[in-house]
C-alpha positions as CSV (number, residue, x, y, z in Angstrom):
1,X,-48.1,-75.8,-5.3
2,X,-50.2,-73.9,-8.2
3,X,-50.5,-70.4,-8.1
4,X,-54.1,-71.2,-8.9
5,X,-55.1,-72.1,-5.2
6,X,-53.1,-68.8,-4.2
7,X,-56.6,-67.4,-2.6
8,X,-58.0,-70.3,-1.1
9,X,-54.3,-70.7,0.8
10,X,-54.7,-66.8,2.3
11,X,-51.7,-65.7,0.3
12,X,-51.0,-64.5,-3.3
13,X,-49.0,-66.2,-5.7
14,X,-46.3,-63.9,-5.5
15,X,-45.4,-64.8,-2.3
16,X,-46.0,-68.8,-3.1
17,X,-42.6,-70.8,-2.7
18,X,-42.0,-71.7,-6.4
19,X,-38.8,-73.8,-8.2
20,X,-37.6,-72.8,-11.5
21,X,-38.7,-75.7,-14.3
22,X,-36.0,-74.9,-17.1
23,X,-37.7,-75.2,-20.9
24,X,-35.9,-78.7,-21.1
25,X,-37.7,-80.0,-18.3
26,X,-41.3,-78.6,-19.1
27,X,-42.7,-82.0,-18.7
28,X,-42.8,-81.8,-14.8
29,X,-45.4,-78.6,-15.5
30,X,-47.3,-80.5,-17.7
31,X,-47.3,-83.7,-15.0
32,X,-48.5,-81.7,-12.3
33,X,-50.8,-79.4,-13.8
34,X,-52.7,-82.7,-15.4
35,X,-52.4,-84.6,-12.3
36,X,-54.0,-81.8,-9.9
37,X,-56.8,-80.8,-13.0
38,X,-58.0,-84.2,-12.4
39,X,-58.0,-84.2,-8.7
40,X,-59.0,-80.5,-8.0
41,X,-61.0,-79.5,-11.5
42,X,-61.1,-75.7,-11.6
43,X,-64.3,-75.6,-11.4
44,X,-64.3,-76.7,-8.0
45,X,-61.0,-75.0,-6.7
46,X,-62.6,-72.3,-5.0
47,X,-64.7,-74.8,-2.8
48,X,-61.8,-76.6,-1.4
49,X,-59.8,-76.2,1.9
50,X,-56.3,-75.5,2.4
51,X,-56.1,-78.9,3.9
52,X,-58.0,-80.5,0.9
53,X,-55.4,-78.4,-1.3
54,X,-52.2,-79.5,0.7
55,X,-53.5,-83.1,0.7
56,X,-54.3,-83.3,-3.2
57,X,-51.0,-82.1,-3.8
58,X,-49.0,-84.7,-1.5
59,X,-51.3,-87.4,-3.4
60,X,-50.1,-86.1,-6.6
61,X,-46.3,-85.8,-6.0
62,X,-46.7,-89.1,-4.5
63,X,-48.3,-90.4,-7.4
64,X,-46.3,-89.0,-10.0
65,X,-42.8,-90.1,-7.7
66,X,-44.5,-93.6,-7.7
67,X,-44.7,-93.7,-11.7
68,X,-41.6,-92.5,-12.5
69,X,-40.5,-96.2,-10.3
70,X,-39.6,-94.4,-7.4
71,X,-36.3,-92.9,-9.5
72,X,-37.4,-89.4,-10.1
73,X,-35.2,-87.2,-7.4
74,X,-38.0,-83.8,-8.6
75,X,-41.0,-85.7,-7.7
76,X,-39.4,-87.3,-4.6
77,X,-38.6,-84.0,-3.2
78,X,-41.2,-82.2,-3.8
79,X,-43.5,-85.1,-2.2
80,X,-41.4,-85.4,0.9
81,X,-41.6,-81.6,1.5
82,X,-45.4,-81.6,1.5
83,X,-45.5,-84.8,3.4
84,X,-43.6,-83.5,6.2
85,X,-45.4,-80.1,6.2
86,X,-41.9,-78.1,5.8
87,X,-43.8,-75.4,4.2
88,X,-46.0,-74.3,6.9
């Protein structure tokens, strides 16, 4: 989840589950961060529900698992956390 939507989520990034991305594998950032900028711009972040939010995100990691060919074990996770709601 990105620390950006901290606020519209009631909580503050700080307390925001988060997973360490070593500087070898900076390229997941960079997926995610282009992937939600097109479906959530920041200009319209602070309009958007926590359900909106949650759903954009399981889109994206679904996406992004999907283009990898269904072989990336980072995206898969991450999708089938949010899919199965684990986090609330």
């Amino acid at each position: 989840m990105k620390k950006r939507f901290a606020s519209n989520l009631n909580t503050t990034s700080g307390r925001m589950l988060s997973i360490f991305i070593s500087k070898y594998h900076y390229h997941y950032h960079y997926q995610i961060t282009q992937k939600m900028r097109k479906k959530i711009p920041y200009q319209l972040e602070k309009s958007r529900t926590k359900n909106q939010i949650m759903q954009a995100h399981i889109d994206a990691y679904g996406e992004l698992w999907a283009e990898s060919g269904f072989a990336d074990e980072y995206w898969e996770f991450l999708y089938k956390f949010a899919k199965t709601k684990q986090y609330d």
